[in-house]
MDTraj code that builds the backbone (N, CA, C; nanometers):
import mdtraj as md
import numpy as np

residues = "UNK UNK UNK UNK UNK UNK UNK UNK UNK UNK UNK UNK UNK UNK UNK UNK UNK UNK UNK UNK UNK UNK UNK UNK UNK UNK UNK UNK UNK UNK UNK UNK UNK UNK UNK UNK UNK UNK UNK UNK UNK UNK UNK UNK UNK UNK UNK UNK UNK UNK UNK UNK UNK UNK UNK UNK UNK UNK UNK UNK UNK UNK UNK UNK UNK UNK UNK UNK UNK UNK UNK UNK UNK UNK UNK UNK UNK UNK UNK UNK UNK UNK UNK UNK UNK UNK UNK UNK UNK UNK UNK UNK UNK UNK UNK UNK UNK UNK".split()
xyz = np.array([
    [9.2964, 10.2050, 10.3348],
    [9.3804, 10.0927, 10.3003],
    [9.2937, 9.9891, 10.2282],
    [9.3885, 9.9561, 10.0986],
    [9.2418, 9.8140, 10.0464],
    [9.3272, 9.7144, 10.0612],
    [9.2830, 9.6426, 10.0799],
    [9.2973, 9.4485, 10.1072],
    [9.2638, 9.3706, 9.9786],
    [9.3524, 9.2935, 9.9360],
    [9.3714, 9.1647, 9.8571],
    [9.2621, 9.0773, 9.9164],
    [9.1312, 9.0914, 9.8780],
    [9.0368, 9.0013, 9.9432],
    [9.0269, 8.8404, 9.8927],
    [9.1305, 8.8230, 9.7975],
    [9.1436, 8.6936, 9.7149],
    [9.2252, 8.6305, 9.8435],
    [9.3810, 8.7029, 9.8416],
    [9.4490, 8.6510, 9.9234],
    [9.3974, 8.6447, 10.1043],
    [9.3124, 8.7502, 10.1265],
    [9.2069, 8.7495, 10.3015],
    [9.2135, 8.6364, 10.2603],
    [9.1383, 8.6181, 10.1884],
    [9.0024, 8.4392, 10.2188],
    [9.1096, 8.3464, 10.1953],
    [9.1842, 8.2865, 10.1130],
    [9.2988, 8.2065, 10.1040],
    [9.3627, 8.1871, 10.2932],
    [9.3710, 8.3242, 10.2931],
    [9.4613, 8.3213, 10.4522],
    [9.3560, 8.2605, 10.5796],
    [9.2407, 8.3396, 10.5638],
    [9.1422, 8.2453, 10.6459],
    [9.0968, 8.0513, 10.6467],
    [9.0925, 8.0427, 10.5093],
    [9.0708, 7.9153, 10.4467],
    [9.2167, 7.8092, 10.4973],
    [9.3385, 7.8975, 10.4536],
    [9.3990, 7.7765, 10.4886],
    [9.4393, 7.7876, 10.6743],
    [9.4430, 7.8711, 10.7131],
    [9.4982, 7.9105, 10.8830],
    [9.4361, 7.8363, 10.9502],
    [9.2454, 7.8193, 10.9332],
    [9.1502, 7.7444, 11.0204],
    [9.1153, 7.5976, 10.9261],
    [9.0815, 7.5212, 11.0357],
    [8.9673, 7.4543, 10.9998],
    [8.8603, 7.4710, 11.0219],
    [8.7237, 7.4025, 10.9973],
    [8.5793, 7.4265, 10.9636],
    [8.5540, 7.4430, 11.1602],
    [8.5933, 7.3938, 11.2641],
    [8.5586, 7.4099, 11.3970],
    [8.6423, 7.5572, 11.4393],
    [8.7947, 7.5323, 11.4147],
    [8.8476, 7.6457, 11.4665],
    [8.8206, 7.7780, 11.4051],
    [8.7609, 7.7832, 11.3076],
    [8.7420, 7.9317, 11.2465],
    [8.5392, 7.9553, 11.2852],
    [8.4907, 7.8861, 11.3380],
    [8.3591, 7.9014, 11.4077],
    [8.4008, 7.9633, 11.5523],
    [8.5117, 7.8802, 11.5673],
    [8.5069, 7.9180, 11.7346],
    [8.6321, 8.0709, 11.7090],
    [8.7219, 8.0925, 11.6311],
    [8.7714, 8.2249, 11.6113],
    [8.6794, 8.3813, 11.5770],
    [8.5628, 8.3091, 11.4908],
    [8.4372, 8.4065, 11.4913],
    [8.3887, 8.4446, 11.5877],
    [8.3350, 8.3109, 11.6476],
    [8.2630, 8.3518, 11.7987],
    [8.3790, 8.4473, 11.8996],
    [8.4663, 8.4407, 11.8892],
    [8.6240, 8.5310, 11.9947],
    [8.5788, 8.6561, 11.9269],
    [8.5771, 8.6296, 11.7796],
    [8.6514, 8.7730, 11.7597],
    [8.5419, 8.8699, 11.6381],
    [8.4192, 8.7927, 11.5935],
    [8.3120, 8.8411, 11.4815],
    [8.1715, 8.7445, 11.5663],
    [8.1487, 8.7844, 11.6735],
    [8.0437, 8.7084, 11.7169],
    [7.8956, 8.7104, 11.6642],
    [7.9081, 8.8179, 11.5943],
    [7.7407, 8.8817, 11.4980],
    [7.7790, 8.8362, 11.3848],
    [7.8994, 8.7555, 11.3247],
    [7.8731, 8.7203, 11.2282],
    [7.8791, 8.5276, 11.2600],
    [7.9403, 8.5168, 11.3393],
    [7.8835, 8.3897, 11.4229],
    [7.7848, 8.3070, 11.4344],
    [7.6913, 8.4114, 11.4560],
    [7.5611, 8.3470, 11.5070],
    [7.4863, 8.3437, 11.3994],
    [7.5462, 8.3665, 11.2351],
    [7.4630, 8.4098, 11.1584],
    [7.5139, 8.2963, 11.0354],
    [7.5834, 8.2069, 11.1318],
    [7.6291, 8.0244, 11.0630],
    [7.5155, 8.0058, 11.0690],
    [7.5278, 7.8869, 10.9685],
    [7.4206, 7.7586, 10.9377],
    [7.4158, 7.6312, 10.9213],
    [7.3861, 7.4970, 10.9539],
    [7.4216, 7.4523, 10.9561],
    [7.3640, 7.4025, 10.7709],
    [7.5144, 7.3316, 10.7337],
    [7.5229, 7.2877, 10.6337],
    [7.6004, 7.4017, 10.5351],
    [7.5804, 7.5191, 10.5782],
    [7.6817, 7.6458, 10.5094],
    [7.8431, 7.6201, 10.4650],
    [7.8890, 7.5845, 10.3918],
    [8.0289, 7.6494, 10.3636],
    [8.0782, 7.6578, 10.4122],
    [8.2060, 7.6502, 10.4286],
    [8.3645, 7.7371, 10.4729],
    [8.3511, 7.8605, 10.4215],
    [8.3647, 7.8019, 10.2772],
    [8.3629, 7.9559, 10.1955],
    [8.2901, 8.0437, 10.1959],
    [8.1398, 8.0509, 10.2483],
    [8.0645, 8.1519, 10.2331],
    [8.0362, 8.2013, 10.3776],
    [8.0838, 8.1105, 10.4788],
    [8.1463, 8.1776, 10.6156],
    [8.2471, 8.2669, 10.5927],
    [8.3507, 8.2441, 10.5496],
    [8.4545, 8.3289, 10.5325],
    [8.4269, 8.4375, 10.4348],
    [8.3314, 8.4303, 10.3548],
    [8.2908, 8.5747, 10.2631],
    [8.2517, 8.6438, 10.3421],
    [8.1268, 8.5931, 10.4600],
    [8.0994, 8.6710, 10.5410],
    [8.1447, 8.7375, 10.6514],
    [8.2314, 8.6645, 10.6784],
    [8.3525, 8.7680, 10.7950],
    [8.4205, 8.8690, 10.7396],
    [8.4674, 8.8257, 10.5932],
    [8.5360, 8.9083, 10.4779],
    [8.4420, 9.0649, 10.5055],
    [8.3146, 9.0260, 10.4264],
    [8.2631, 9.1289, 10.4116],
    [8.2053, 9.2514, 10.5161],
    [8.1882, 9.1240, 10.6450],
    [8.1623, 9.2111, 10.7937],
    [8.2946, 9.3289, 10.8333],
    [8.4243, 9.2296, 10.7929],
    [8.5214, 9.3115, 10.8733],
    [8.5665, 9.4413, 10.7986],
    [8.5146, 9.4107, 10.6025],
    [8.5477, 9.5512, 10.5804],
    [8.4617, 9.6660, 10.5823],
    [8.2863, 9.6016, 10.6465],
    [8.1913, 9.6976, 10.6206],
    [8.2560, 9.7839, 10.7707],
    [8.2604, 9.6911, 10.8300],
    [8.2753, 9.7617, 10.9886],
    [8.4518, 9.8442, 11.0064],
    [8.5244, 9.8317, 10.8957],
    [8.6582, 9.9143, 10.9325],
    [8.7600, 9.7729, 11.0272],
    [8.7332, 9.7071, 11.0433],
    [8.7966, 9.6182, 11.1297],
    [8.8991, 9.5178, 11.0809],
    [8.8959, 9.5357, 10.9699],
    [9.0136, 9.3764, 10.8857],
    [9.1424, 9.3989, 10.9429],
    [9.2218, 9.5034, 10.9696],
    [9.3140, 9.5099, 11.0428],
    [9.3429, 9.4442, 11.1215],
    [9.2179, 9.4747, 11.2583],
    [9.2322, 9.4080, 11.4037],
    [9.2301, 9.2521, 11.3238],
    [9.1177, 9.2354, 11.2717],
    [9.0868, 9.1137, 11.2189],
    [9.2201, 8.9834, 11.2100],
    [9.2930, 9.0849, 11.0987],
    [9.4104, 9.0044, 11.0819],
    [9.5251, 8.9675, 11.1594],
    [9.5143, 9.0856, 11.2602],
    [9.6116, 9.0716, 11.3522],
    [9.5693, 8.9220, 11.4554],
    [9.4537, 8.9107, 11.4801],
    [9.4084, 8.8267, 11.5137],
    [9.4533, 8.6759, 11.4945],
    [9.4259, 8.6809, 11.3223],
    [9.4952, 8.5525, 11.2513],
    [9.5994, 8.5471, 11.2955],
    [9.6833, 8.6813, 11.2706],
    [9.8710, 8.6687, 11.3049],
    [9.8739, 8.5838, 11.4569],
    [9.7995, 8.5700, 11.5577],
    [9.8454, 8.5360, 11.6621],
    [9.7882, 8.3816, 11.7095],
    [9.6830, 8.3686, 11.6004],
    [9.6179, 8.1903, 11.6424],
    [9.7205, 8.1207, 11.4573],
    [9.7632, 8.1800, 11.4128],
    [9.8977, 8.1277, 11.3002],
    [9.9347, 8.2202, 11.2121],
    [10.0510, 8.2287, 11.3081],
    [10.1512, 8.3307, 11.2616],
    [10.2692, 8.2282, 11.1222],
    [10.2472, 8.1763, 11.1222],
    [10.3078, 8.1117, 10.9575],
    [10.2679, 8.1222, 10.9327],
    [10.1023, 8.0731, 10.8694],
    [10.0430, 8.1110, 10.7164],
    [10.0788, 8.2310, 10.7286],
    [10.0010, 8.3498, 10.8345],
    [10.0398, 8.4684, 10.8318],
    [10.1419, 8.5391, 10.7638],
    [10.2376, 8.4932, 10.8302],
    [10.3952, 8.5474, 10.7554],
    [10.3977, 8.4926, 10.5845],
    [10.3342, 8.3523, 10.5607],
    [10.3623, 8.3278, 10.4367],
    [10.3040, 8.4285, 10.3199],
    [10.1852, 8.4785, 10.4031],
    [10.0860, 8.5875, 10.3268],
    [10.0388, 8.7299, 10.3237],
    [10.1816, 8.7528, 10.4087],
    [10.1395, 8.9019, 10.4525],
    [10.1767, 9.0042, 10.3804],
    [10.3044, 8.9345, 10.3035],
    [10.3118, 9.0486, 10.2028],
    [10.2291, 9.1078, 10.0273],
    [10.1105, 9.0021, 10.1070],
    [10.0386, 9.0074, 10.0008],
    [9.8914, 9.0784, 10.0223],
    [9.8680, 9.1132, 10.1430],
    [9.7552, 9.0980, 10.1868],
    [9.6897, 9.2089, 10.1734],
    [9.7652, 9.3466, 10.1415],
    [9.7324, 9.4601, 10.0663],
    [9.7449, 9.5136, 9.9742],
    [9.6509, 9.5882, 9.8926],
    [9.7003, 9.6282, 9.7535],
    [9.7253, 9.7687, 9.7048],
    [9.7709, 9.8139, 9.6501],
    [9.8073, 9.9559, 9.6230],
    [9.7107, 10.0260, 9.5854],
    [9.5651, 9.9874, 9.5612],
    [9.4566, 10.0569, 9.5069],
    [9.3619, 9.9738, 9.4785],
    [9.2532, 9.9712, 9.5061],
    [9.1067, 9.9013, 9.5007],
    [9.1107, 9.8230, 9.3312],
    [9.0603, 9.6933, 9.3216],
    [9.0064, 9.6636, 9.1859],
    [8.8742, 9.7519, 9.1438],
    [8.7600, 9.7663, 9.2815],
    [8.6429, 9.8085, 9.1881],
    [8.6605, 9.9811, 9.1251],
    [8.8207, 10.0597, 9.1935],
    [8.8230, 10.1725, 9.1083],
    [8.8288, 10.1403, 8.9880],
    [8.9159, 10.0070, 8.9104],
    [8.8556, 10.0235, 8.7887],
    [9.0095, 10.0294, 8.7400],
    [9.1575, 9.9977, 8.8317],
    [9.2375, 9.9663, 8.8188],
    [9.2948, 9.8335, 8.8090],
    [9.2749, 9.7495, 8.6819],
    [9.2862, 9.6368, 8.6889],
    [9.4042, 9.6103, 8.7120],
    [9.5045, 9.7037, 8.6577],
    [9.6459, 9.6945, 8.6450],
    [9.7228, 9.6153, 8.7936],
    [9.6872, 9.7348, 8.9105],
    [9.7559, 9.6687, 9.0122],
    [9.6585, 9.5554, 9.0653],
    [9.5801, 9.5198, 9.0500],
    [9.5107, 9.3903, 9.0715],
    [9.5774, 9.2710, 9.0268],
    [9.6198, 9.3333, 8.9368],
    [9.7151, 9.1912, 8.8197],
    [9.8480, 9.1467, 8.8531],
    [9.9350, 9.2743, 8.9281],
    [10.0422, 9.2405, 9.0238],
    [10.0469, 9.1810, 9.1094],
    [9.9296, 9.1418, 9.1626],
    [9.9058, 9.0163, 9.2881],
    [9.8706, 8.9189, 9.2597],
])
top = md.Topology()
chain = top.add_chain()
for i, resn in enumerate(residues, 1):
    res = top.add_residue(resn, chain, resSeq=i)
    for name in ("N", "CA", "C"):
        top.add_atom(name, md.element.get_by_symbol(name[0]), res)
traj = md.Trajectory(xyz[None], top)
């Protein structure tokens, strides 16, 4: 399954703020947790959960996760949140439908 990783991070970015998405890491990505900094980003926190949850197979659970600490953004973004085929195959086409 590939993931709209534009729309992931959008959904992470707007669901948390800068405390509640530290303390949703620590629940639920605790190795990528501990691997904050201080003065780091939102955004490059959230690349890194991004990129943890798809190295590890986990964005699923991941998201389900989101669905249950906000299930509105959730719903506002769920029908977006997968895509019919990877950009880096080299299919820009369905990339462009989202």
């Amino acid at each position: 399954m590939s993931y709209n990783t534009s729309v992931v991070r959008r959904l992470f970015l707007e669901a948390f703020g800068e405390e509640a998405f530290a303390i949703f890491c620590f629940d639920h990505a605790l190795e990528i947790q501990r691997q904050f900094t201080t003065g780091q980003s939102q955004v490059a926190r959230v690349q890194m959960l991004i990129e943890y949850a798809l190295a590890q197979g986990m964005m699923g659970e991941i998201l389900q996760q989101v669905k249950q600490h906000n299930p509105w953004k959730y719903a506002e973004l769920a029908s977006q949140l997968i895509t019919e085929s990877s950009v880096s195959g080299g299919n820009i086409a369905n990339a462009t439908r989202l």
